[in-house]
TISETI-307133 format. One record per residue (C-alpha): chain; x, y, z. Coordinates in steps of 0.25 Angstrom, whole numbers, plus 5000, padded with zeros to 4 digits. Layout:
! residues N
@chain->A, x->X, y->Y, z->Z
...
! end
This chain:
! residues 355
@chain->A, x->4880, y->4903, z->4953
@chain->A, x->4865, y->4900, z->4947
@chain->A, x->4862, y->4904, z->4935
@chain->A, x->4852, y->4916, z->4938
@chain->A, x->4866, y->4924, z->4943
@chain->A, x->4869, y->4935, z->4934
@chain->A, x->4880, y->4933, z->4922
@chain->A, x->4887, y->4948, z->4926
@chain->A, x->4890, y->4941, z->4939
@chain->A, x->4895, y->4928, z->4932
@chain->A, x->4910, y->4932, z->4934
@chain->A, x->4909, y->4939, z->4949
@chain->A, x->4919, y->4935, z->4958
@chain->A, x->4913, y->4936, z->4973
@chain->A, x->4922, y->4944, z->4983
@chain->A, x->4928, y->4933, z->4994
@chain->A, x->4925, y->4936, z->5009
@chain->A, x->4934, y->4931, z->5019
@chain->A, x->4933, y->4918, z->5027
@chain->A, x->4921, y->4923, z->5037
@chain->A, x->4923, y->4908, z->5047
@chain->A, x->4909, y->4906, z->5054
@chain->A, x->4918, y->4900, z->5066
@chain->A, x->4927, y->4912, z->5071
@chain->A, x->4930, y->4905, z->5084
@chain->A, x->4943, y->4899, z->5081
@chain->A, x->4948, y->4907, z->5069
@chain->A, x->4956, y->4920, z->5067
@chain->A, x->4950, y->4926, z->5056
@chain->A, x->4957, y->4935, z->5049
@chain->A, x->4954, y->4935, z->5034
@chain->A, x->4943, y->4946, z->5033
@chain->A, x->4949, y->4958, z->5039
@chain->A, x->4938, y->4961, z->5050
@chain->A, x->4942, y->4967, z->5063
@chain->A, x->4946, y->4959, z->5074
@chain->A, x->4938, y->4968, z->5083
@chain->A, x->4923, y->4971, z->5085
@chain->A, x->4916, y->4984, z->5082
@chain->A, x->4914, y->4993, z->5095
@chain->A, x->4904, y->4991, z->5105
@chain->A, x->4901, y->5006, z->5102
@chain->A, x->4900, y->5003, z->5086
@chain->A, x->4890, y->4991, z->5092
@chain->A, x->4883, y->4998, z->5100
@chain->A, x->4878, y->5007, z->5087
@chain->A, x->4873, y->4997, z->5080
@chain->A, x->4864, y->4990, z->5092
@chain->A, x->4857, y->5002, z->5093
@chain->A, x->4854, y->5002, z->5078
@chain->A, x->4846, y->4988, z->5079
@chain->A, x->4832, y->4996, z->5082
@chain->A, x->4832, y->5000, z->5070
@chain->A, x->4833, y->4989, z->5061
@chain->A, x->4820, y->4986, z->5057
@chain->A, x->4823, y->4998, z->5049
@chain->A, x->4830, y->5000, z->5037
@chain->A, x->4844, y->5006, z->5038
@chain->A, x->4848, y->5022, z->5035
@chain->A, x->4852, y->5019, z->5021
@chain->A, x->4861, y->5034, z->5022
@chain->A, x->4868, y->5027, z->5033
@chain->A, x->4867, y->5043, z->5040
@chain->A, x->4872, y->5040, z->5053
@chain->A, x->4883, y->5030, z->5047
@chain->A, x->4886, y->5039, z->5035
@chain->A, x->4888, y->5051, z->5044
@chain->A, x->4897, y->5045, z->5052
@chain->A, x->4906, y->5041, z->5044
@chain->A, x->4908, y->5055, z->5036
@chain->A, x->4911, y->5061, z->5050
@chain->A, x->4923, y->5049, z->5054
@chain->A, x->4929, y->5053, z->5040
@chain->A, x->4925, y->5069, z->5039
@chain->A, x->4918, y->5066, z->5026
@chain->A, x->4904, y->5071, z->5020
@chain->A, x->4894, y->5060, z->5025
@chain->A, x->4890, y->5061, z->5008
@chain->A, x->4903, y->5056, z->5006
@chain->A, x->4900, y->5042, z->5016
@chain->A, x->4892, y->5029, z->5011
@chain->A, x->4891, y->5018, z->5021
@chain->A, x->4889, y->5005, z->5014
@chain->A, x->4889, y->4990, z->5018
@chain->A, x->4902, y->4987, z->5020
@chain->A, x->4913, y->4994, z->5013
@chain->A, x->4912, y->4982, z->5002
@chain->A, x->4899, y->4989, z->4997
@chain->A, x->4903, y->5002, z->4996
@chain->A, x->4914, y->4997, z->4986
@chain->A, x->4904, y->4990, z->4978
@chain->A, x->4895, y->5002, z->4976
@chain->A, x->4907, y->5008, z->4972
@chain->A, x->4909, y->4998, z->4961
@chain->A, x->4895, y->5000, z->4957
@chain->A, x->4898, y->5016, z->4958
@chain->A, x->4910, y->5018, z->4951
@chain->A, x->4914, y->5007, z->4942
@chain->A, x->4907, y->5002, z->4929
@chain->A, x->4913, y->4996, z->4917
@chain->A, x->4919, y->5009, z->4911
@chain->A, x->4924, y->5012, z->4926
@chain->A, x->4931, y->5000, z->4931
@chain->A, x->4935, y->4997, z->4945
@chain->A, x->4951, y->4996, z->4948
@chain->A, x->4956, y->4990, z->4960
@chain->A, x->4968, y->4982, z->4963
@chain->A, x->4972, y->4969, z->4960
@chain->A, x->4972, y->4963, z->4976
@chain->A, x->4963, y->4972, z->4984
@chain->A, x->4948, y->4969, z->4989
@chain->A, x->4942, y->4958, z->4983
@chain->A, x->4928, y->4966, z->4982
@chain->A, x->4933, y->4974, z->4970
@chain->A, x->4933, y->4965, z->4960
@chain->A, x->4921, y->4959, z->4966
@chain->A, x->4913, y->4973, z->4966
@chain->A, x->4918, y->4975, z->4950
@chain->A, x->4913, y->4961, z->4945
@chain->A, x->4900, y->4964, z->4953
@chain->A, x->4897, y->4977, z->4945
@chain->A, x->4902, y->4973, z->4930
@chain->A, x->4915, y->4983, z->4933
@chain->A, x->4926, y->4981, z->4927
@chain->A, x->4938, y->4982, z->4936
@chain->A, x->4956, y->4981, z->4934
@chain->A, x->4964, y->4977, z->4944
@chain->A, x->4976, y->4985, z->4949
@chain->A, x->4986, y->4976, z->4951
@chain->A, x->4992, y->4978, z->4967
@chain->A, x->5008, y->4979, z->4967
@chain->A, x->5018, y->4967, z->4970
@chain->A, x->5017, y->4972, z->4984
@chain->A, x->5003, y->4973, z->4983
@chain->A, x->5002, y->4987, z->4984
@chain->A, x->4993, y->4996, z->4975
@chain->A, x->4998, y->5006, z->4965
@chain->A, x->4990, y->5019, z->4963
@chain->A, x->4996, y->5021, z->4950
@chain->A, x->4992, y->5009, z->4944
@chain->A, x->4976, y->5014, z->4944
@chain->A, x->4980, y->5027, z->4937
@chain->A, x->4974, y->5028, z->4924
@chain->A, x->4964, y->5018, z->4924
@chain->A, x->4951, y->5021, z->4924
@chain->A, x->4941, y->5016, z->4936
@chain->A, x->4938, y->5016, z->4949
@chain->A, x->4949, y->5012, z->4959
@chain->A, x->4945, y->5003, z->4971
@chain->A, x->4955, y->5004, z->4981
@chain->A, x->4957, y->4996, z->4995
@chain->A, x->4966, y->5004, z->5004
@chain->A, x->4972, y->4997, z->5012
@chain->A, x->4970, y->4985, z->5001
@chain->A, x->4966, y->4972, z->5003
@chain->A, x->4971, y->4962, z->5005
@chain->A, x->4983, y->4969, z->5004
@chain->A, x->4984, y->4980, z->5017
@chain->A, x->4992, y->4991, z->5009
@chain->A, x->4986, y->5004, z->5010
@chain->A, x->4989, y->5015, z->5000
@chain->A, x->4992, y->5029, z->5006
@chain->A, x->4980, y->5039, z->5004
@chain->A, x->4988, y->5048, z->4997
@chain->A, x->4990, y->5035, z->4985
@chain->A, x->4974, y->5035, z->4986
@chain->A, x->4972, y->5049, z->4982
@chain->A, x->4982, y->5050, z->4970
@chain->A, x->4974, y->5039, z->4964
@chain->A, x->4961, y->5046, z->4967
@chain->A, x->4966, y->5060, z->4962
@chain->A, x->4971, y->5052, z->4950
@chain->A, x->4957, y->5052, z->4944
@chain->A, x->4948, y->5059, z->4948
@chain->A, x->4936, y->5051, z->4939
@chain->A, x->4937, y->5038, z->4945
@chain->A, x->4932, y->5033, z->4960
@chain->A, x->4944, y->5029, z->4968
@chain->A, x->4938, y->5019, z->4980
@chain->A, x->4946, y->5016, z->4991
@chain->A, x->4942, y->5003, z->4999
@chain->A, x->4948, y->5008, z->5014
@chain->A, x->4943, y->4996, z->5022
@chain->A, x->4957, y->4994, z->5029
@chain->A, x->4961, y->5010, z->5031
@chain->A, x->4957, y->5008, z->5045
@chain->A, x->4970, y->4999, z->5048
@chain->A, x->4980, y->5011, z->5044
@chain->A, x->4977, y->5015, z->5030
@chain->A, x->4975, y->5029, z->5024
@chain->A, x->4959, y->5034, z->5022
@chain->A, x->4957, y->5038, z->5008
@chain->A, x->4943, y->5045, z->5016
@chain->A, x->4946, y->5059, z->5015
@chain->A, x->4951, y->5059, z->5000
@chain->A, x->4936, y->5057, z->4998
@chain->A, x->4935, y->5073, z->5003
@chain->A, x->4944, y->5075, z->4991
@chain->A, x->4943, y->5068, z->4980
@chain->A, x->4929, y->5064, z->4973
@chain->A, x->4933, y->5050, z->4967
@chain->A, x->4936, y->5043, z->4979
@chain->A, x->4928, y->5034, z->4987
@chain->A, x->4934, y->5027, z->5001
@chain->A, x->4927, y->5014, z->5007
@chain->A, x->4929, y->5009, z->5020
@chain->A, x->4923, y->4999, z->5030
@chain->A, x->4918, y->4996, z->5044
@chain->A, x->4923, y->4981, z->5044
@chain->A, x->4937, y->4983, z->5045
@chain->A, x->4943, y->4993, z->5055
@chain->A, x->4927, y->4996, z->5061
@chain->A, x->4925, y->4981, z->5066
@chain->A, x->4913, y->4979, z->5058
@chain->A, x->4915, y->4971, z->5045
@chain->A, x->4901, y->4964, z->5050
@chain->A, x->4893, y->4977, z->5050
@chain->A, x->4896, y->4979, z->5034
@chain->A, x->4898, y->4994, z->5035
@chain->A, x->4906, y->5003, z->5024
@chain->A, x->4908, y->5015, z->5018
@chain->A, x->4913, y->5024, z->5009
@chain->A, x->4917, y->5038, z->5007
@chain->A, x->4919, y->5047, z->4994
@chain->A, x->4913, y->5060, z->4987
@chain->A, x->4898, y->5062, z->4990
@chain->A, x->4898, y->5059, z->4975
@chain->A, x->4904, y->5048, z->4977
@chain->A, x->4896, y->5043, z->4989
@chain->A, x->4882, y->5047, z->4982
@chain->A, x->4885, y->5037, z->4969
@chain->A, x->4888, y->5024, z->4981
@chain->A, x->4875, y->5030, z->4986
@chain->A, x->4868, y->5027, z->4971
@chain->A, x->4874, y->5014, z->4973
@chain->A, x->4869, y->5010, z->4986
@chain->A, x->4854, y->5015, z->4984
@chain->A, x->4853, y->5008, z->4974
@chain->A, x->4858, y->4995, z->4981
@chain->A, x->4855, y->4996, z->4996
@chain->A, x->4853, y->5008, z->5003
@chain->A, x->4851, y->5001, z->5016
@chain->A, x->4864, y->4996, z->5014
@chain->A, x->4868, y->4998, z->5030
@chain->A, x->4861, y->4991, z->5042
@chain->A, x->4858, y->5001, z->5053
@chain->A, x->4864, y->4994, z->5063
@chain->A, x->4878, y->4994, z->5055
@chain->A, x->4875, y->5008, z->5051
@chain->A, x->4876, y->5011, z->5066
@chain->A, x->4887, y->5003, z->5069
@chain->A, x->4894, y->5011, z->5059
@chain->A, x->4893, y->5023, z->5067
@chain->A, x->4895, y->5018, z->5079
@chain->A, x->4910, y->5012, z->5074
@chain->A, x->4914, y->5025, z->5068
@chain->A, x->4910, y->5031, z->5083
@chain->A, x->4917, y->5022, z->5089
@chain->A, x->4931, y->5021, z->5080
@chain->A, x->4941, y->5022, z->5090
@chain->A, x->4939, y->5009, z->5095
@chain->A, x->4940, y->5004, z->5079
@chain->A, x->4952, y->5011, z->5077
@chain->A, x->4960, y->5006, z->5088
@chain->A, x->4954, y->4992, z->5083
@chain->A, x->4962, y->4997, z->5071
@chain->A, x->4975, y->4999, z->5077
@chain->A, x->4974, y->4987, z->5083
@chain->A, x->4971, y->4979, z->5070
@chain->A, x->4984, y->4988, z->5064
@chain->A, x->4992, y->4983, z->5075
@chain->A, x->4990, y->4968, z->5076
@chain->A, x->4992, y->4971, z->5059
@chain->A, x->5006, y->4974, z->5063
@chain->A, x->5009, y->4964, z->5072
@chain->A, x->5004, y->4955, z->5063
@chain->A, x->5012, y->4961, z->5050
@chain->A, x->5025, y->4960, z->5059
@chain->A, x->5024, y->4947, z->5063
@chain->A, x->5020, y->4939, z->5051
@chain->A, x->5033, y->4946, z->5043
@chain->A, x->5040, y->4941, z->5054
@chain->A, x->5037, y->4927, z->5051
@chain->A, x->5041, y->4933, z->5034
@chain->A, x->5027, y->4934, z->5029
@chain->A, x->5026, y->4948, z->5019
@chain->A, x->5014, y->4958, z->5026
@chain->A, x->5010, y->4968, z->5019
@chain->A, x->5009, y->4981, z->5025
@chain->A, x->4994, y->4982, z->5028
@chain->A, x->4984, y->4994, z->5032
@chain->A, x->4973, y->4986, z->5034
@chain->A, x->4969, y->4976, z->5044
@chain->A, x->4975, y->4963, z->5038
@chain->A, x->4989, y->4959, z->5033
@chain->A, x->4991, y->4953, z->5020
@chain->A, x->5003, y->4944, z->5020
@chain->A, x->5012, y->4932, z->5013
@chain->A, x->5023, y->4923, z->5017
@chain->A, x->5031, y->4916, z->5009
@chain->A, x->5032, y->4904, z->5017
@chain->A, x->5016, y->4901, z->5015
@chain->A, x->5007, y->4900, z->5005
@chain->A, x->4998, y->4911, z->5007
@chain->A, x->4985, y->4900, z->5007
@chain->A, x->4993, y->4891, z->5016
@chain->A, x->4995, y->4901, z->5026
@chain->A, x->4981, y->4905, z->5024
@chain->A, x->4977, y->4890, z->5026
@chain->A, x->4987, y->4888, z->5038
@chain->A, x->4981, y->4900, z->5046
@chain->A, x->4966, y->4894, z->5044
@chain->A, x->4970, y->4881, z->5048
@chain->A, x->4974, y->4888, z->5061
@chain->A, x->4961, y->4896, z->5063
@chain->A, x->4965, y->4909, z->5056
@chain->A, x->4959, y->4915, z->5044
@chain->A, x->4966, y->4926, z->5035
@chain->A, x->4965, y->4927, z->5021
@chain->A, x->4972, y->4922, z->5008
@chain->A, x->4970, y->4926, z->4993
@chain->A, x->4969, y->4917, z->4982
@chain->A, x->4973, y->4927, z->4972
@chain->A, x->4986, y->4926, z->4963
@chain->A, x->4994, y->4937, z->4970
@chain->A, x->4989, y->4934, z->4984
@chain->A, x->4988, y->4920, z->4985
@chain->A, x->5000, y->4919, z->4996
@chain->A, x->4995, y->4932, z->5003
@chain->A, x->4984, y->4931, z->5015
@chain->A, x->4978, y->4943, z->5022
@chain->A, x->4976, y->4942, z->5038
@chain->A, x->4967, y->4951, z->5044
@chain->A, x->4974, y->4959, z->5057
@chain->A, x->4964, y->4954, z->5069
@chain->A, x->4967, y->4955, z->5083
@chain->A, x->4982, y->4954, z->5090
@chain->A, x->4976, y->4940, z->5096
@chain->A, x->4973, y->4934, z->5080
@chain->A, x->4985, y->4942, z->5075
@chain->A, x->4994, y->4934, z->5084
@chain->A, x->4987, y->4921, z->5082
@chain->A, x->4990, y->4923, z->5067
@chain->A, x->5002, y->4926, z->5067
@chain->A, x->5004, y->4913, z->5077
@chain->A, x->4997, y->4904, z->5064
@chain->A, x->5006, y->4910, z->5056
@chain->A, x->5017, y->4904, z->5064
@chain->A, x->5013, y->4893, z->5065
@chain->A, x->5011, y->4891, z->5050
@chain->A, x->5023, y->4895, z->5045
@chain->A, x->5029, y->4888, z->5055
@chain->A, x->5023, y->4874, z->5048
@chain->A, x->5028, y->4879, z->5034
@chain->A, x->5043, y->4880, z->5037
! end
């Protein structure tokens, strides 16, 4: 770093993306969790007809967007704020709702953005450590004092906690903000959405790049009490109130008109998750049951590196953790039937060579 960066960034840890390979032609990638499927030519269509426009600046309400998405979830459009990707909306909600007499709790393996979004605004944060079997404990963030960041389904985990779980941690305190990151609920988990009509303390986020086909467009959102919604307002005018292209914007719409073709994309994604799931256990890897549209797996006949490495080496890309508990887990991202079978094939083939 030069020496004009600022000492309260000295210790900030950057989120890592996934691999993004500029030559795609002869890779499987599945490491970043993106849908194996383009958006809709209707959803495209929207967003053509927004480039007139552009010399413009963007509706920095987001009317058209907003509205839209209150009527898909019968909420007040009060309640809506669309941001740039579901990643900002978190981070306002860091800046909203945390401080260093409010600290931030999150699990221990979950969304590497957490930790990231508390070192960037001076909060102080606790990790909840996630059960042997990886799965997440309500009781364990009872009685502490913070706001709770919650992915449901986690990652890179898959599990998903029943909405019911949810809600008991939400009635627990009514004084602290309960975020639920439901980037993944798309792929068969539960929609914490209409607890928001109930409860004043919670706040859900979702995302477009996942079940929507449109991880490139940067389009998020979250849903919570119209108090709720107007203090992430504070916070995004007075950091970019044009946060949202028009042509995105539009997009946005024309996918939420158009989203029986994405949810049979959906159900396709769920399915080849299956077959997948079923077929690496026959081979004597542990799955863990996933809601989400990527598997997160082990073997004991493989370093989890290794097998990382091995699949590259044969042109397909998932992804491995470094971290302690993790080290021989990798998560594979559920693409089409075609790339599913060519996985599983790799795999074969490398444990084959390790006998």
């Amino acid at each position: 770093m030069s020496r004009y960066f600022s000492r309260k960034y000295s210790e900030l840890e950057p989120y890592t993306p996934g691999e993004q390979p500029q030559n795609m032609e002869r890779l499987i990638k599945l490491n970043t969790n993106e849908s194996p499927f383009p958006p809709s030519e209707k959803s495209l269509r929207y967003a053509r007809e927004n480039t007139r426009s552009l010399n413009l600046y963007s509706d920095p309400n987001c009317v058209a967007l907003t509205k839209k998405i209150a009527e898909t979830y019968c909420v007040d459009p009060d309640m809506v704020l669309a941001t740039n990707g579901s990643d900002e909306i978190l981070n306002f909600a860091f800046m909203a709702f945390t401080d260093k007499d409010n600290p931030a709790l999150f699990a221990d393996i979950t969304y590497g953005f957490y930790p990231v979004f508390a070192q960037l605004n001076g909060t102080p944060f606790e990790t909840i450590p996630l059960k042997d079997d990886f799965s997440l404990c309500i009781d364990d963030y009872t009685g502490r004092k913070g706001t709770v960041f919650i992915a449901n389904p986690n990652a890179p985990t898959g599990m998903a906690l029943p909405k019911s779980e949810i809600e008991r941690l939400v009635a627990q305190d009514p004084d602290r903000v309960v975020v639920v990151d439901e980037a993944y609920v798309d792929f068969g988990g539960e929609s914490c959405v209409d607890l928001t009509m109930r409860y004043p303390n919670i706040l859900v986020c979702q995302t477009f790049s996942k079940s929507r086909s449109f991880a490139g467009g940067r389009l998020g959102y979250g849903i919570g009490s119209k108090d709720l919604i107007a203090d992430l307002n504070t916070i995004k005018y007075s950091t970019n109130p044009y946060n949202i292209n028009s042509m995105t914007a539009a997009m946005g719409v024309g996918i939420l008109d158009d989203q029986g073709y994405y949810s049979a994309n959906c159900r396709t994604i769920m399915e080849n998750r299956v077959y997948t799931t079923e077929e690496l256990r026959n081979l004597g890897f542990t799955v863990l049951d996933s809601k989400a549209n990527f598997i997160f797996m082990s073997s004991n006949r493989i370093d989890g590196e290794d097998y990382y490495i091995e699949l590259k080496k044969r042109g397909i890309i998932v992804r491995h953790f470094n971290k302690a508990r993790l080290s021989n887990w990798c998560r594979v991202s559920i693409g089409t039937r075609e790339s599913m079978e060519a996985y599983i094939k790799a795999t074969r083939d490398i444990l084959g060579e390790v006998v």
